[in-house]
C-alpha positions in Angstrom: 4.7 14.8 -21.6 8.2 15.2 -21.9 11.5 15.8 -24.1 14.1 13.7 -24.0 17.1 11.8 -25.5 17.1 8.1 -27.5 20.3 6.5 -27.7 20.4 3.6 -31.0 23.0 2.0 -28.1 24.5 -0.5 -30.9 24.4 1.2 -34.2 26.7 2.6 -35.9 26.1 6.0 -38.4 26.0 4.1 -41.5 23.1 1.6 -39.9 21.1 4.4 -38.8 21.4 6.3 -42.5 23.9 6.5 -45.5 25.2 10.2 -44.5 26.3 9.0 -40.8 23.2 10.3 -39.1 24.0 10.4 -35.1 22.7 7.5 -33.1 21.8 10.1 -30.4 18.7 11.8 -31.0 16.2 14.0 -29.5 12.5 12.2 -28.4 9.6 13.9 -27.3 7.7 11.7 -24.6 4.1 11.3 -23.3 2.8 8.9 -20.3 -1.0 8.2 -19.5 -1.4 6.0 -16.1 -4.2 4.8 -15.1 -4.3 4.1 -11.1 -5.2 1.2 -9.8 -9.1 1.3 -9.5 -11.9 -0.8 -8.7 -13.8 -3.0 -10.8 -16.1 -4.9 -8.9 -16.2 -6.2 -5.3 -16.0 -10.2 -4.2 -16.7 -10.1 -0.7 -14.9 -7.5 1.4 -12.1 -6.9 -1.5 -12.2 -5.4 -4.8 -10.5 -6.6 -7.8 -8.6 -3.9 -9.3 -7.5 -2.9 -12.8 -4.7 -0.5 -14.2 -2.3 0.1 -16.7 -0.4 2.8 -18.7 0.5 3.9 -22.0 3.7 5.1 -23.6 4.7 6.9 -26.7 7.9 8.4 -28.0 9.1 9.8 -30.6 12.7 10.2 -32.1 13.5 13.3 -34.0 10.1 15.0 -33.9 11.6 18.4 -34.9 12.7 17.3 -38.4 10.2 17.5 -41.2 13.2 16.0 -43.8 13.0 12.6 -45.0 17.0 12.6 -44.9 16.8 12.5 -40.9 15.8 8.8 -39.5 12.4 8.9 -37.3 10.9 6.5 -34.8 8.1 5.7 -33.2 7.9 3.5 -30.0 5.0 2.5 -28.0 4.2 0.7 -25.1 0.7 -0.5 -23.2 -0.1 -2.4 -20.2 -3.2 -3.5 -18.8 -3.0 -5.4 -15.5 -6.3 -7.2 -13.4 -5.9 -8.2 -10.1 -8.7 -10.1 -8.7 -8.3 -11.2 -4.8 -8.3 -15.2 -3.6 -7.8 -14.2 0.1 -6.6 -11.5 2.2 -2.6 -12.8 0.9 -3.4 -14.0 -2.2 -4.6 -12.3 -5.4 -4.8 -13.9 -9.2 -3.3 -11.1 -11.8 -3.4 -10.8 -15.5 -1.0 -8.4 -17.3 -1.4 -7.8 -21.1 1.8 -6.0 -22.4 2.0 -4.2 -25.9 5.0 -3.1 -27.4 5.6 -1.6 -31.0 8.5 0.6 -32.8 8.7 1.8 -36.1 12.3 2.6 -37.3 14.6 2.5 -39.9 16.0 -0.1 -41.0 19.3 0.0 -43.1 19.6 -1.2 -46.3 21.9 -2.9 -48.5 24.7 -1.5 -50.3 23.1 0.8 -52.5 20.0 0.8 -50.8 19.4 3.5 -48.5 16.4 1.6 -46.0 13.3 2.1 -45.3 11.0 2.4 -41.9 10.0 -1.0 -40.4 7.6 -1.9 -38.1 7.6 -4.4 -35.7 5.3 -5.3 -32.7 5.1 -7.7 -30.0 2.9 -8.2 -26.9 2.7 -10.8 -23.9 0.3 -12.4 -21.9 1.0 -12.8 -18.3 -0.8 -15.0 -15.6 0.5 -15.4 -12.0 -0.2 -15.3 -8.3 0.7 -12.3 -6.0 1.2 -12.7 -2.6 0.4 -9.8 -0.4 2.5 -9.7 3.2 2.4 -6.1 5.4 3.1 -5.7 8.9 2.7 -3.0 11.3 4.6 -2.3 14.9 3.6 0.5 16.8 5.7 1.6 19.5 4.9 4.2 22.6 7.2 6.0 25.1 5.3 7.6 28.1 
């Protein structure tokens, strides 16, 4: 858990609220990792799974509907299940969400929106280590 700052990098005061509300804001922050840990054995290796959670959110000392809020999070869930001793098969599922405000039109002075998108991920991961070892007598 953390505080910290989020930045609306592109916006300008009158996107972020009629009023000209800052586009820097203060976030409070929490992370939950999970380590990579095993989930069942095929031969000598284990297949592994971890994955993390994120969640922030933007102006969490206001109770005022004038101020703009936010909340942002992210997961990510990731198997890796071994070929060989180099090669492993992985699957990553990554979730994202954020709910903002959104400007309205003239007149209008916007709402909160929400919006979320998420990703499936297939690929191959090649594993290469080495070790020298060196002596002087």
């Amino acid at each position: 858990m953390g505080l910290g700052v989020d930045w609306e990098v592109f916006a300008t005061r009158e996107d972020l609220r009629a009023g000209g509300a800052l586009p820097l804001m203060p976030a409070s922050i929490a992370t939950l990792m999970v380590k990579p840990t095993p989930l069942f054995t095929i031969g000598p290796r284990s297949a592994t799974i971890e994955g993390s959670l994120d969640y922030a959110r933007r102006n969490p000392f206001t109770t005022s509907e004038a101020d703009p809020k936010g909340i942002e999070f992210r997961g990510r869930a990731k198997l890796v299940a071994p070929v060989s001793r180099l090669l492993a098969l992985t699957t990553t599922y990554d979730l994202y969400g954020r709910r903002a405000w959104a400007p309205g039109q003239e007149g209008d002075a916007g709402s909160l929106v929400t919006g979320v998108a998420h990703d499936v991920t297939v690929g191959l991961e090649v594993t290469l280590s080495g070790q020298v070892s060196s002596y002087a007598h």
